[in-house]
C-alpha positions as MATLAB code, in Angstrom:
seq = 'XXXXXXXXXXXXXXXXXXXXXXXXXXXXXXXXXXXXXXXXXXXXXXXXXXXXXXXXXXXXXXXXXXXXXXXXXXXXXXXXXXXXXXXXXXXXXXXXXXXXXX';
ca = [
      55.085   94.045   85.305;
      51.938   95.796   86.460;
      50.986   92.898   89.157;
      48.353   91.095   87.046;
      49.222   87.201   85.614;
      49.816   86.901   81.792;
      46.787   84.951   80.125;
      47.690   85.289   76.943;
      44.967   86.362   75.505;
      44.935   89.664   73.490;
      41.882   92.229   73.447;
      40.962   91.354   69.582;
      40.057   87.564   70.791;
      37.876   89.050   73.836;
      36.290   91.497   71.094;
      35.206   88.411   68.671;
      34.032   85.875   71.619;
      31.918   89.402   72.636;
      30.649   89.488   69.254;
      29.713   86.266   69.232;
      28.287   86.350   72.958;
      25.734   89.000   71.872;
      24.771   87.098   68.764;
      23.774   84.056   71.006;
      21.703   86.620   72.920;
      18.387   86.850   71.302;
      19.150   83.126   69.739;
      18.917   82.379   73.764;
      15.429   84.071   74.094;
      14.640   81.884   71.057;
      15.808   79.199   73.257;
      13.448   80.584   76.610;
      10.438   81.114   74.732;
      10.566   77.926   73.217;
      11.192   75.983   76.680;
       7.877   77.949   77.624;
       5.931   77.140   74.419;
       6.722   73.552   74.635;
       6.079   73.304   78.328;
       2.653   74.985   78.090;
       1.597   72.868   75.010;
       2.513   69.951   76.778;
       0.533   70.591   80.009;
      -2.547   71.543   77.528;
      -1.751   67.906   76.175;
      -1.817   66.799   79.572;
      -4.919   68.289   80.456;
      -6.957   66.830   77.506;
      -5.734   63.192   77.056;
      -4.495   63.238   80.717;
      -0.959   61.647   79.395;
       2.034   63.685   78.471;
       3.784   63.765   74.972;
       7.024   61.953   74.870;
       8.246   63.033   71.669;
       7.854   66.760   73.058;
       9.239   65.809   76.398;
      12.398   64.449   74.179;
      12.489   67.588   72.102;
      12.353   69.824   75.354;
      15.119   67.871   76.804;
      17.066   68.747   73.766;
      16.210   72.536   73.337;
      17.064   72.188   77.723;
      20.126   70.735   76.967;
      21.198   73.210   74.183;
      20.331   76.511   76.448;
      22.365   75.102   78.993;
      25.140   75.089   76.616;
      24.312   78.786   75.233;
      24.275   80.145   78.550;
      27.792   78.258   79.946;
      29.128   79.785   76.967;
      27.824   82.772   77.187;
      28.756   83.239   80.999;
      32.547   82.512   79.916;
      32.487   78.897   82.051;
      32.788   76.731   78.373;
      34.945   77.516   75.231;
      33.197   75.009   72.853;
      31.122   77.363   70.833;
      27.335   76.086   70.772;
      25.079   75.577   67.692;
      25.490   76.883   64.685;
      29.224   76.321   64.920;
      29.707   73.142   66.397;
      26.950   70.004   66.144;
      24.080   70.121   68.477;
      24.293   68.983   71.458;
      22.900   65.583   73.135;
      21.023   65.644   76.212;
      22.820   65.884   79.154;
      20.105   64.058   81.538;
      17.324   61.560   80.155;
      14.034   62.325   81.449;
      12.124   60.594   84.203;
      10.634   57.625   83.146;
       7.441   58.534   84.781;
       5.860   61.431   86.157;
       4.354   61.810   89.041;
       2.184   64.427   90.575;
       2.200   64.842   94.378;
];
């Protein structure tokens, strides 16, 4: 024994769970930029009818959700492979029922 514990895990399952790390790379910049699309349309929303969207506060909350997922995979801390392999995800947190601006 060379002093580190067994895991049981051989180097052609770290290669494919690397493989499919770096594919959910750019699919989690898809992820960012959409997070910043959404939230800019919605303060432009905001701004003009001076009451948010809740159908794009939902859908944020969703694409939130799912990044959150990508990225816990990603960082090793979750086996369950995100979207495309597995359904997607529900959100985690509901949103505020109202917002409020100090």
């Amino acid at each position: 024994m060379n002093g580190q514990p067994q895991t049981g895990v051989d180097r052609g399952q770290i290669v494919r769970r690397l493989l499919i790390t770096v594919l959910f790379l750019p699919i989690n910049g898809i992820v960012n930029a959409t997070i910043v699309l959404t939230t800019l349309f919605q303060y432009v929303y905001l701004l003009i009818t001076l009451q948010h969207s809740e159908p794009v506060r939902v859908f944020a909350n969703k694409v939130i959700s799912y990044g959150y997922r990508v990225w816990r995979f990603i960082s090793l801390n979750e086996n369950l492979r995100p979207f495309p392999f597995t359904e997607i995800p529900g959100e985690m947190e509901l949103p505020e029922e109202e917002v409020t601006f100090p």
